[in-house]
C-alpha angles and dihedrals in degrees: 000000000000089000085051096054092036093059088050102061092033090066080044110051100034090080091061104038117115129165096263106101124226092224088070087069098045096059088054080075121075115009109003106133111071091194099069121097134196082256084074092069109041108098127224120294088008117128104262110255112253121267124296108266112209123252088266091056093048113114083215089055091052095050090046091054088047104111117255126263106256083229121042091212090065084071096098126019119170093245087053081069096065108118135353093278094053089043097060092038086056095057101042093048089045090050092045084056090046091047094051090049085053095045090037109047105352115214100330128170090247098048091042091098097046087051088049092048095045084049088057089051093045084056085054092068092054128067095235091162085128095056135079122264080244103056095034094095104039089046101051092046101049087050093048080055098053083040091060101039076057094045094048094049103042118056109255128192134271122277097239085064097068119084133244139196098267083054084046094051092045087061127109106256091244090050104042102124127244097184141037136191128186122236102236115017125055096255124139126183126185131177120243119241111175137046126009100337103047105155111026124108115238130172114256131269082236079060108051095035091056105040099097093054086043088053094048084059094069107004084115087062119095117256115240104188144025121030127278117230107088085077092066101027093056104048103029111031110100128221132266095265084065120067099242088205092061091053090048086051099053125121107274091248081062091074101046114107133247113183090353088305129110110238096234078069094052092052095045086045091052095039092058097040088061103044076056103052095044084058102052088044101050079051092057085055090055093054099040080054106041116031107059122199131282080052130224132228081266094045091052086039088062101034080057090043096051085052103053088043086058096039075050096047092049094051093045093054098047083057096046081059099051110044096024124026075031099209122186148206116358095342091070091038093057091043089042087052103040097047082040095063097053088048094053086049099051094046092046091045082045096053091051093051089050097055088052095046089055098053090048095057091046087052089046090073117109091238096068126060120230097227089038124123078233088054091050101040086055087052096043091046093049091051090051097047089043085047092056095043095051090049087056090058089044093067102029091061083045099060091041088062090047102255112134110235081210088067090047094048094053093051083038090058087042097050095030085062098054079047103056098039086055088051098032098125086048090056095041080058094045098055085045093067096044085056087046097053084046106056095028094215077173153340145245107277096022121122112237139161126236118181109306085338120094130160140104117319107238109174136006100209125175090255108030146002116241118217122190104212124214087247078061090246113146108218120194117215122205101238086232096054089044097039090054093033132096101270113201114195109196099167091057089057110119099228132337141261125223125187128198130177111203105189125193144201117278086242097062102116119235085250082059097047097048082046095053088048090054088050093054089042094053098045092046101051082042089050107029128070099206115200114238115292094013103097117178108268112211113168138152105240121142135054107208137192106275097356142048107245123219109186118204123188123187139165134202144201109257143079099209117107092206106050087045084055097061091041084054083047094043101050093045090058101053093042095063094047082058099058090040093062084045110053095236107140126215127238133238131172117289137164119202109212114210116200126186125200127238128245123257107249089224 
């Protein structure tokens, strides 16, 4: 992978190297006129600043001849921000390790992560309670940078003069200070009261935030104390993925600024924005081309794929911007928040179609049907785990941008009640289907009866039931309706009844009814398996209007609607060869009509 970028911006930026070196054009930055003096910058009716000290006098030059800490990591401890003074000793000595990394090795591979760590420290020194996790680091170091280039360039006071722990205890209880600002130099510090770090002494966030404007004030004076190249090193060093000699050996217009970058980092921003772009898109035209809808498990698989490759390419190339372009201030925010954002939506998207894809290989076993409630409520379960997953790295790359899920979530509650009572009939069907896959009333390909509707049940969706009717219409239930109606299950019934009425003529002899009872009796235990307990019931009980009814009732054991028709078909006919052979004779409606005739008149 480094060959690989270093082979990139090499084709790139040969065409454009000279023998002018950028570097010309850097020093040109702080502290290159020798003639100014600290009386440039005092304004009209101001005290004049105090005479000049020599570098050997300057509070910067002392810390700077202090001898190095063994470790690096000794730089900044928590009891080392005490008080201002140990505040201030603590981040000079922790940028004077930083600057002989950077003199030393530069930004190697190997002391990337001690960079990173020293960066953290330097953070330590600054209240950066009001910025993201992601920016924390980058912005506190590049204002400890303009704050030294200050301090290096405007007379300070003696150490001795700043107070410690030991002058602050020492103070009465209603004048301890709180605060403290420097003379000369636009430094405020202030002691935390409140959270994690009660008690430790940071510079202000007035501080920080206006550094930079402070450091164009007198960036023209020459510097008395401490050595320069910090400066330099800091904001236009590249990292270790980008050959540092080729960036010393650019053409001098390289290294001018545009938007407080230097425009060799513009070029190498944009010419890898766009390597990276050619290749996402030549990736959309695969998949447009390759993976059809409806889509497969290897279509899903690649569609999953492409999205993490892009979540991975956004991050990678945050992080190619920060540690190795090394852009700065807002430039490097716009371009943090806006990669960010497409890397927050392809892993959420990702995390959705995983969820998803999971749930369709699982289905894919040949133990589940497709169209089955198991298969609906997998598919069902999986959605809702990837939806809360998703929502967890929504609001973990949130906060790392600074943004307070707590916020979110307010204007989330807000919004996401306009939303539900706009959707309010969708989610009622929603949760009915979630009720439904629960408590499995029925299953796909079971016959049930809902209201006046009754078929096949095809689907179990989120919003509706499908039934395929025996006229072959397909009817679509709302999930509510069919979650708070009357739910009938035939195809769950144990066995089947079935009822049948003979009727016969008002002759037939009592010898002849009790016969015709013994024939039905006779066919049905020969025709019908009962279940247990369910013995055929054949009995005379009704007369009618123009028949004597005898009323038979059997079960039998099936759940088959077919196989119960020809039994029925089966037993009829019989029963009427039977009374055939008997004589007994079947009824059918008659009306006998009885006239009388009138009286002669006569």
């Amino acid at each position: 992978m480094q060959a690989a970028f270093r082979f990139i911006f090499m084709v790139v930026l040969l065409g454009i190297i000279s023998t002018v070196p950028v570097w010309a054009v850097l020093q040109e930055q702080p502290g290159s006129t020798s003639s100014e003096t600290a009386q440039d910058v005092q304004a009209p009716g101001e005290e004049p600043l105090p005479e000049r000290k020599s570098e050997e006098q300057h509070p910067w030059t002392i810390v700077e001849k202090t001898p190095p800490y063994e470790n690096s990591r000794e730089s900044v401890k928590p009891d080392k921000l005490d008080s201002p003074r140990s505040l201030m000793w603590s981040l000079g000595r922790t940028l004077n390790t930083y600057r002989d990394i950077l003199n030393n090795e530069g930004r190697t591979y190997e002391s990337q992560p001690r960079l990173r760590w020293i960066q953290s420290r330097i953070a330590d020194c600054f209240d950066v309670s009001d910025v993201g996790p992601q920016f924390q680091n980058s912005v506190a170091t590049d204002a400890a940078v303009y704050l030294r280039e200050i301090m290096r360039r405007i007379p300070m006071s003696a150490w001795e003069t700043i107070p410690d722990k030991e002058d602050i205890d020492q103070m009465p209880d209603d004048e301890r200070i709180t605060r403290y600002r420097f003379d000369y130099v636009p430094i405020e510090l202030m002691l935390m009261t409140e959270g994690e770090r009660s008690g430790e002494w940071v510079i202000t966030v007035e501080t920080r935030d206006g550094a930079e404007e402070a450091f164009d004030h007198v960036k023209h004076i020459e510097p008395i104390a401490g050595v320069g190249e910090l400066y330099r090193r800091h904001f236009f060093e590249p990292g270790w993925l980008i050959p540092s000699d080729m960036i010393n050996h650019l053409p001098a217009w390289t290294g001018h600024q545009i938007f407080e970058q230097a425009i060799w980092q513009w070029v190498v921003t944009l010419v890898t924005l766009t390597v990276v772009s050619v290749i996402l898109i030549l990736l959309i035209l695969f998949l447009r081309s390759y993976c059809k809808h409806p889509l497969t498990i290897i279509g899903r698989i690649l569609h999953l794929a492409f999205l993490i490759l892009v979540g991975v390419f956004s991050a990678a190339f945050i992080e190619f911007l920060q540690m190795h372009v090394f852009l700065s201030g807002s430039v490097l925010e716009i371009f943090t928040f806006f990669f960010s954002g497409i890397m927050l939506l392809a892993f959420v998207v990702g995390l959705l179609n995983l969820g998803v894809l999971i749930a369709e290989i699982v289905i894919a076993s040949p133990r589940i049907n497709p169209r089955s409630l198991d298969a609906a409520l997998i598919r069902v379960g999986a959605r809702t785990i990837s939806i809360f997953l998703a929502a967890i790295v929504f609001f973990k790359i949130l906060g790392q941008l600074g943004l307070s899920p707590a916020t979110v979530l307010a204007g989330a509650g807000v919004t996401g009640l306009a939303v539900a009572l706009g959707l309010q009939g969708t989610l009622k069907n929603f949760f009915a289907s979630i009720i439904l896959l629960m408590e499995r009333p029925f299953r796909e390909g079971e016959r049930i009866r809902i209201g006046d509707d009754m078929g096949t049940v095809e689907t179990i969706g989120l919003r509706s039931t499908s039934i395929r009717t025996r006229a072959g219409n397909l009817v679509l239930l709302p999930n509510d309706s069919v979650a708070h109606g009357r739910i009938e299950n035939i195809s769950r019934r144990p066995h089947i009844r079935k009822e049948l009425k003979i009727g016969v003529v008002y002759s037939t002899t009592n010898e002849k009814i009790e016969r015709a009872v013994e024939v039905i009796r006779e066919i049905l235990g020969d025709k019908i398996k009962s279940p247990t307990g369910f013995d055929p019931m054949v009995y005379f009980t009704t007369f009618d209007d123009s028949s004597l009814v005898i009323e038979c009732t059997y079960w039998h054991s099936t759940r088959d609607f077919i196989e119960i028709q020809e039994i029925a078909q089966s037993v009829n006919l019989e029963i009427l060869r039977r009374f055939n052979e008997e004589g007994i004779e079947f009824a059918f409606p008659t009306m006998t009509i009885v006239s009388e005739g009138k009286e002669d008149a006569d």
